[in-house]
N, C-alpha and C positions, 0 to 999 in steps of 0.2 A: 472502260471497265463497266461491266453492267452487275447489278445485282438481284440473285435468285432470291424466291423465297418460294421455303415448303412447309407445308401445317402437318403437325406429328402430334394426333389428340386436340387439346387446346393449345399448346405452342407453338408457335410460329420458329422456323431453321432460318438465315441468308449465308450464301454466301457470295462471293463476286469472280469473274472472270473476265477475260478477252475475249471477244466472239469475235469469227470470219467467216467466209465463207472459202469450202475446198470442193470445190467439181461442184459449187450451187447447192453443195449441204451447210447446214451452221455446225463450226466444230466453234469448242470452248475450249480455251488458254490459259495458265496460270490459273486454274482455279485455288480462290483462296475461304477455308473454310472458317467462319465469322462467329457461328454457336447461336442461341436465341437470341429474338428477336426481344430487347426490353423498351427501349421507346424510338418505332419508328421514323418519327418524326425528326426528333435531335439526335438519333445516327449512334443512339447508345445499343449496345451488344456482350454479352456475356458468354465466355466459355471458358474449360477449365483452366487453360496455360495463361491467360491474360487475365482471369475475373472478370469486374464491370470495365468495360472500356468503349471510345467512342472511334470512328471509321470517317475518314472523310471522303466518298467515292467520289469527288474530283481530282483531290490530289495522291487518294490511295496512302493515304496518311493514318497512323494509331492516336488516339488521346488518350486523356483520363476522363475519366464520365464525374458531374457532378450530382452526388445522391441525392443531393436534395432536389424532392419537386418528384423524383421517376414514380412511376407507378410503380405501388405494393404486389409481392407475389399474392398476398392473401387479404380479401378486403376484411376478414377479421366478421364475426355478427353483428347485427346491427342492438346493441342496447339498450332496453327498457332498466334495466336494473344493473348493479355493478360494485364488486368492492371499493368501499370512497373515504373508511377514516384514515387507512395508514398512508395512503397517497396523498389526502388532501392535507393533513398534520405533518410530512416531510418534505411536501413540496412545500408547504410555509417557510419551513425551519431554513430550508437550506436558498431560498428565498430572500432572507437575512443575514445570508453568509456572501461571502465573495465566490461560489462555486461557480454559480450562473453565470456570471461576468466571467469569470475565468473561462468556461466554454463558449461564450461567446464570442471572446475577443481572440481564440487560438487561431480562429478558420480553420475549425472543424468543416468538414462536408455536408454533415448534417448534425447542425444543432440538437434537434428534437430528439433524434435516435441516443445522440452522448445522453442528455437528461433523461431518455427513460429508462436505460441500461443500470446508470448511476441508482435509480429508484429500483428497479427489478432485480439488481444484485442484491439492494440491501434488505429487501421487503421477502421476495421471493429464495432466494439461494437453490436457485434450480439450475439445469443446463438449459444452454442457450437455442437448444430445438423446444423447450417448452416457452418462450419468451412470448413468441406472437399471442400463443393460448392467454398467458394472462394479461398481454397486454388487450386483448379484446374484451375481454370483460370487468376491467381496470378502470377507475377515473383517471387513470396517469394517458388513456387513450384521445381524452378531453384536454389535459393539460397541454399534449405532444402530438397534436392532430398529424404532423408528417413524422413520425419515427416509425423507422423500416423496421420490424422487429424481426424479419425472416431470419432465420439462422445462417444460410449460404449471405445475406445481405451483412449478415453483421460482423462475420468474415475480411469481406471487403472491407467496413467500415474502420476496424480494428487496424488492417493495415494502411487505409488513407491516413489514419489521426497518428499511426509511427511515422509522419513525415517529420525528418528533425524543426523544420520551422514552427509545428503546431505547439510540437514540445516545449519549444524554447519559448515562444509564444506563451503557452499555459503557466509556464511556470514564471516567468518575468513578472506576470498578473499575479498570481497564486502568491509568491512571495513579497513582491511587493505591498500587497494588503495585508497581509499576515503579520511578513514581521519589519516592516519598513526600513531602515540603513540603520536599526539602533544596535549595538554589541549583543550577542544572543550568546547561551551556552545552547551547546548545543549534545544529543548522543548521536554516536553514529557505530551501526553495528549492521551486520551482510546474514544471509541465510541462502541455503541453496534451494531451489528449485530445479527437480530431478527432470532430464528430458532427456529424450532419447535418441531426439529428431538432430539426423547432422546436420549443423549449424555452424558457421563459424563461431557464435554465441557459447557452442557446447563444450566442454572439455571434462577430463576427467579429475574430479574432486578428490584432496586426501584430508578433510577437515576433522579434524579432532580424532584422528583413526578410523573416522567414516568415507571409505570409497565408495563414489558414484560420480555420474555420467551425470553434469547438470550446470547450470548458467548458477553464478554468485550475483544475486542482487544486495544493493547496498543502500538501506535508507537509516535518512538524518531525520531526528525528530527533537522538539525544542524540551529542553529539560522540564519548564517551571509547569507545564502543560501534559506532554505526552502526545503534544501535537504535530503529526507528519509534515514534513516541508521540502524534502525533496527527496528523489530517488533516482540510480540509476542500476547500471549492468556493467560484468565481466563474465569474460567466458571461465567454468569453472575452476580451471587447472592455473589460475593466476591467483596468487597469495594473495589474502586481506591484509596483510602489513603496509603491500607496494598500493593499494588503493586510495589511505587515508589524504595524499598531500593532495593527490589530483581531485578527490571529493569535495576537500575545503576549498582549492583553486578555483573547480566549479562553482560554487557557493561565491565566493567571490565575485566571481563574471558576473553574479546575476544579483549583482548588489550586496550582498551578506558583510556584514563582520563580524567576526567570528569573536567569544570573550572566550570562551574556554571549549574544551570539547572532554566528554567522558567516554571512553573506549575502553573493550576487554583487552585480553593480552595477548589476544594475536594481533591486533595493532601494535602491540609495543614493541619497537626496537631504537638501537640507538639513532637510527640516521631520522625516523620518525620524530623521537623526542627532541633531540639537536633541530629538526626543520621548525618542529613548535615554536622551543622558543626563539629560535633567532628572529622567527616570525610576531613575537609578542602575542601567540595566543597561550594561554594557561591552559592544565591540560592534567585527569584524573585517570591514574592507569592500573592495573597491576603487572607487575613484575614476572615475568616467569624463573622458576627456580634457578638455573642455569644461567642466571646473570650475575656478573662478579658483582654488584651493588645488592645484588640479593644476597650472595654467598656471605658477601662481608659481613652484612649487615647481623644475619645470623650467626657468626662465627662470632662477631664481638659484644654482641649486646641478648641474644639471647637468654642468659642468666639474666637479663635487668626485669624479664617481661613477670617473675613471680613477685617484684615488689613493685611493680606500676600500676595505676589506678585503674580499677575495673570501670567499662565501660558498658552500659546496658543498651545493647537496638535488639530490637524485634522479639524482648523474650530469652536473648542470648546474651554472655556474658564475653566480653573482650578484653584482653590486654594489651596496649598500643604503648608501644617505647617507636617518638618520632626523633630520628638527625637530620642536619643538614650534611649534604657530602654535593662533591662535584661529577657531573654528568661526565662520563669516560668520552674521552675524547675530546672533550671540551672546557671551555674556561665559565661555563654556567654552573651559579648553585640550585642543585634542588633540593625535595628534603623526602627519604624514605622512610617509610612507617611499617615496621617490624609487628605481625597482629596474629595474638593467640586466641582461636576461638575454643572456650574449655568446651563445649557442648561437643564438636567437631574432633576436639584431642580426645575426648572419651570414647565414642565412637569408631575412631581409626586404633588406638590404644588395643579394644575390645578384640576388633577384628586382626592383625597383626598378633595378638597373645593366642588366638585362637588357630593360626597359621601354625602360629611357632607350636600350639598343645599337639598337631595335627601331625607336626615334623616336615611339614612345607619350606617352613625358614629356617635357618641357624639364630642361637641365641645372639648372635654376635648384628644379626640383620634385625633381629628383635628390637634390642637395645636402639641400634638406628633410627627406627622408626620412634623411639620413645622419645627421641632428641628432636624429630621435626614435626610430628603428629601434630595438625590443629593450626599450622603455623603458614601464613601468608604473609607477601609481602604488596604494601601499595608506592605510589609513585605520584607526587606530586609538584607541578612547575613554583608553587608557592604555599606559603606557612599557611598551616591549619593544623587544629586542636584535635587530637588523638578521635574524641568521640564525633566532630564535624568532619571527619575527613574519610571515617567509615559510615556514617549517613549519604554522606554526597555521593563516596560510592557504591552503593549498594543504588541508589536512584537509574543505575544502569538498569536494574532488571524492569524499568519501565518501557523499555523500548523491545525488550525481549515477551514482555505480552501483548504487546503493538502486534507485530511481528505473528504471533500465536495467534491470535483473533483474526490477523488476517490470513491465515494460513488452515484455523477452522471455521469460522466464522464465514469467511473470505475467500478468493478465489489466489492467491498470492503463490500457492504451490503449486496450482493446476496449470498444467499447460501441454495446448491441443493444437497449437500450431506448427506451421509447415516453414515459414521465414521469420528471417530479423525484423523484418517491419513489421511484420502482424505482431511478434513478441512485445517491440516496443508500443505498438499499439495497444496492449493489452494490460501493458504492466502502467500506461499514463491513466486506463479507466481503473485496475484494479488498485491505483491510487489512492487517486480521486475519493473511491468507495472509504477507501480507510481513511480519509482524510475526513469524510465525512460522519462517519461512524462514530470517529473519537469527539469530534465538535458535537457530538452528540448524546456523548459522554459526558463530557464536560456541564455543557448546556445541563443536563439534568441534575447533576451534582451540584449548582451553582444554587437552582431552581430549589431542590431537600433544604441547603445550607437556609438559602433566604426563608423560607418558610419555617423552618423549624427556631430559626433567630425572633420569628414573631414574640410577642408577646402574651402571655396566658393562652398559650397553643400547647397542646397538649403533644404528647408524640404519635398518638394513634391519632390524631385528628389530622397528618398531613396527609395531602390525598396520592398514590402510590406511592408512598415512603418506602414500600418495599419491593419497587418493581425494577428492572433491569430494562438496558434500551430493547435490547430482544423482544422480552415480553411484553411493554409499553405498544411497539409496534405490534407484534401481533394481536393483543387484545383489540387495538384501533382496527384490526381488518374487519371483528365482526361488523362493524358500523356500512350499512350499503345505502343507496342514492338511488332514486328514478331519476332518472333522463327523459328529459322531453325536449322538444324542437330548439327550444331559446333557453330553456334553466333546468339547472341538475338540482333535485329537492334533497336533501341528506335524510335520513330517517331520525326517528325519535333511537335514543341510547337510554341502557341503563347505568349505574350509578360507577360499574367496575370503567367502563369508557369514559364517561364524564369524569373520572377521578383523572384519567390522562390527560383528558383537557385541561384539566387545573393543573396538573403537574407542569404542564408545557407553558403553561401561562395562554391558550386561546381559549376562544370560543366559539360554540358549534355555530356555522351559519346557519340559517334560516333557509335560506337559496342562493344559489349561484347564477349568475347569467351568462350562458354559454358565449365565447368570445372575450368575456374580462377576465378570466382565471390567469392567476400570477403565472 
């Protein structure tokens, strides 16, 4: 086999063939066409059926190309000056976290590239053809001196790191520092991401009487926190019910156990609740109306819920008559919680009388509605107190703004791929990003709590007491850096920057010396 090359502009083409000779001419054989040339040298080549891949013309053999090390499509400008707070205050943060570790120990293909993606989703929230742009005029370019930011490169990259071992890899790490072998509650709740690209991954969704064409991801996040821990994938047209045992199973595999889990009610059915507990994890649900534990529940104790103790969450006013009764089909007790929200029966009441002024209902459908209006049912593996067992559930809705942050905030609903791998590739970075987001969350709320806990501290004296992660980061962007040969000098900040710095708990440096940066 020999191999051609032709130059188109600045690019370099190869391809290879058999050469002979017929009547004393050279004719060529099997020609095989290879795409650009990316590093001569180590036999790396790019084109569109294969991506990056490598060529052995002795054995006429394919590889996988290692991204790290290739030459950059764009060397990017060369910088005297550059945005340097929000980069150099995240890359600290997360510095401090297990994140770094976690990408370094997956065998990622390129470390540097994960890290500035991770940085450029959260900083930037742009698409990833403007990525190189800012990663050239970024201190994150100083942090991650080999991250490929080219958009076709990050492509590739996305589907190297969907290799299941990276995954399994990342996450073995990730949870094990997080939340080590002790009992966790935990929430687990799915949301569709609309795609359109056929997939085995795709199918058609009927969620909530929402049709669409779309993959159901499904992540667990730790109650006491609101902190993401793991995540995976089904193709749309497969129930969230049939998902719960295999989630927890996984969780499992990778060390977990599990204390309780909080789920809406398309998790709940009976083979679900029977797997719980026979499993000994405890377990906060609601009921959908259509169950006989519901029906009953309502039919017999309904009238108790006008003389049971009001309960106050959120501003709203509750009535909770809790029994024990046994789990249908089985010899478990659990105990249902029968719950009248007056805010909610006044509301449906309004609406339903307005039906029936209109001549929409019959009086007789009216009346109906006056008998359940406002009225829910919960479900729990073990006793708790009418006004504890509507707090703990309602703590659902913290995984349902997880979820929404990452979906506006975030990159969690977008999706511009062409395979499974690059999918999974995308969904372990657009993890990550939430994972980090919320530790970041947290970190700041911890950071208000301590400070305001001082003493003869005033409340206007704490410094961003009224800023949000969003805004904290952005304001840090004003902050820029000269670069010079051996150190990046930070500029002088005014007092709205420096109040971040004290939020975060750093301090600005003086200088940096190019080659120590964390």
């Amino acid at each position: 086999m020999h191999l051609m090359l032709s130059k188109k502009g600045t690019a370099t083409y190869a391809s290879v063939a058999e050469c002979e000779r017929v009547d004393g001419k050279p004719v060529k054989k099997n020609v095989v066409y290879l795409g650009k040339v990316v590093d001569l040298e180590k036999g790396v080549f790019e084109n569109r059926e294969r991506g990056l891949f490598t060529y052995d013309l002795g054995t006429g053999t394919y590889g996988k190309a290692d991204l790290a090390g290739l030459p950059k499509k764009k060397a990017g400008r060369k910088m005297y000056a550059a945005d340097f707070g929000d980069a150099y205050v995240l890359d600290r943060f997360i510095g401090e976290t297990c994140i770094y570790e976690c990408i370094d120990a997956c065998g990622s293909p390129n470390p540097d590239t994960f890290k500035a993606l991770v940085m450029y989703y959260l900083l930037a929230r742009a698409p990833n053809s403007w990525a190189d742009d800012w990663y050239g005029s970024n201190y994150a370019s100083i942090l991650f001196p080999d991250a490929d930011m080219d958009d076709r490169r990050i492509s590739e990259f996305l589907k190297q790191i969907g290799e299941a071992e990276i995954q399994r890899k990342f996450f073995e790490k990730f949870l094990g520092r997080t939340v080590g072998s002790d009992p966790t509650a935990f929430i687990v709740d799915s949301t569709g991401v609309p795609n359109s690209v056929r997939m085995p991954i795709t199918g058609i969704s009927n969620h909530n009487g929402d049709v669409s064409l779309e993959t159901r991801v499904i992540l667990v996040c730790r109650k006491s926190d609101r902190m993401p821990l793991f995540v995976r994938y089904v193709p749309g047209n497969v129930n969230d019910s049939i998902t719960l045992v295999r989630t927890i199973e996984e969780l499992r595999c990778y060390g977990l156990n599990t204390d309780y889990v909080l789920i809406d009610a398309g998790y709940c059915t009976l083979e679900n609740m029977r797997s719980l507990v026979e499993s000994h994890i405890g377990f906060i649900t609601r009921l959908r109306p259509n169950f006989d534990m519901a029906k009953d529940m309502v039919k017999d104790h309904v009238a108790e819920l006008d003389m049971s103790k009001r309960v106050l969450y959120n501003d709203r006013f509750l009535r909770v008559v809790s029994r024990e009764c046994t789990l249908t089909g089985s010899t478990r007790k659990v105990w249902v919680h029968l719950i009248l929200d007056e805010d909610m029966k006044n509301t449906e009441d309004k609406a339903a009388y307005r039906k029936f002024h209109e001549g929409r209902i019959t009086e007789d459908e009216l009346n109906r509605t006056y008998e359940t209006s406002g009225i829910f049912t919960l479900v729990t593996s073990f006793w708790a107190l009418g006004d504890d067992v509507v707090s703990m559930y309602f703590e659902r809705g913290g995984i349902e703004q997880l979820i929404d942050v990452g979906k506006t905030d975030g990159r969690l609903g977008k999706v511009a791929v062409h395979s499974e791998e690059t999918f999974r590739g995308k969904l372990l970075l657009d993890f990550t990003v939430l994972a980090v987001g919320q530790m970041l969350q947290n970190h700041l709320k911890r950071r208000k709590e301590k400070l305001s806990s001082r003493k003869k501290v005033k409340k206007d004296d704490i410094p961003g007491r009224d800023l949000s992660v969003s805004h904290a980061l952005y304001l840090l962007r004003n902050q820029k850096c000269d670069v010079f040969e051996n150190k990046v000098l930070p500029r002088e900040v005014g007092k709205r920057v420096n109040d971040v710095y004290r939020l975060f708990g750093y301090e600005i440096p003086l200088s940096i010396d190019r080659g120590q940066q964390s």
